[in-house]
N, C-alpha and C positions, 0 to 999 in steps of 0.2 A: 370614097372619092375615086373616077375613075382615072387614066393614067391623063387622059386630055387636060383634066383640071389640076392634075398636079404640076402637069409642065406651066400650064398660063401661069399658075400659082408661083412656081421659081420662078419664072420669067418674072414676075413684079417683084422678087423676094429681092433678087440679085443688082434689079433696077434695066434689066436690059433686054427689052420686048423684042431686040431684034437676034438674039442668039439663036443661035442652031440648033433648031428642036434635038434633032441625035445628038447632040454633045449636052445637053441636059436631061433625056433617057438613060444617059450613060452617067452622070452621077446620079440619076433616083436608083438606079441599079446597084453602086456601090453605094449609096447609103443604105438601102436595102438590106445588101451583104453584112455590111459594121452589123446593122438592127439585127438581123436575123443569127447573125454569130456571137451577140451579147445574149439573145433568147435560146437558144440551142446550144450551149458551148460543146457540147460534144458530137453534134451530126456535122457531119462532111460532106453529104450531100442537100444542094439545097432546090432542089431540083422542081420538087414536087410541094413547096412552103413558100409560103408567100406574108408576106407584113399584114400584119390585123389594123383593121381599118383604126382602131384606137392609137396607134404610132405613126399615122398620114405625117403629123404636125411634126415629129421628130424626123420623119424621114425626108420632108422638106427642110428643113431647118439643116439636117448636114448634110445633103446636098447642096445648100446656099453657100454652107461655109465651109467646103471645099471648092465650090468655083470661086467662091472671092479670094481664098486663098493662094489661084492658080498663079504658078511663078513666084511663088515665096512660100514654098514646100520647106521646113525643116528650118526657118531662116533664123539665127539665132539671134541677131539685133542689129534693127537699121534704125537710123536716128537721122532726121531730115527737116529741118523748118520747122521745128521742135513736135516734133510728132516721133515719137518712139515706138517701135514692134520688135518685142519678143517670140520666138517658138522655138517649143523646148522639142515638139514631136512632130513630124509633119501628119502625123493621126488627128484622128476625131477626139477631141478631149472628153477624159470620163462625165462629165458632169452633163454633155448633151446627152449621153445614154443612162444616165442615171435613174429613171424613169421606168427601163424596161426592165421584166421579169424575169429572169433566165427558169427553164423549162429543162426538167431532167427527168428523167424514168427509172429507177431500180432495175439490177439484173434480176433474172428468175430464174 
């Protein structure tokens, strides 16, 4: 999937076809980042790596659910017209990355 279709793709995830395409580049970028440092735990550079077309779906998906989380980053409980929200992390919870492989090489 190329990046074109990923933005349209957030753009319906989130519900809001009229957001700013750069400020949803910029979470496929750090969903990317999470992805890519659950698959590499020990490269530091990620310069020259990119997400395998088989994690598109995860790498939209927390992209989605950091922009709806925008503004209640780390929020540890709001209770309002009975609707309750907990967060324990303002992170990506384990369970959206669960999925992916982490990738490590032996020294020689």
């Amino acid at each position: 999937m190329d990046r074109r279709q990923m933005v349209q793709q957030l753009s319906h995830l989130v519900g809001n076809e009229y957001e700013d395409v750069r400020t949803m580049d910029l979470y496929l970028d750090i969903a990317a980042g999470k992805i890519l440092n659950r698959m590499y735990p020990f490269l530091t550079d990620y310069a020259n790596v990119s997400v395998p077309d088989k994690y598109a779906m995860i790498q939209l998906n927390v992209a989605a659910y950091l922009m709806n989380k925008r503004g209640a980053e780390g929020e540890i409980q709001h209770i309002e017209n009975g609707v309750h929200r907990n967060y324990g992390s303002p992170d990506v919870p384990d369970e959206m990355l669960k999925d992916i492989i982490p990738m490590a090489a032996a020294i020689r």
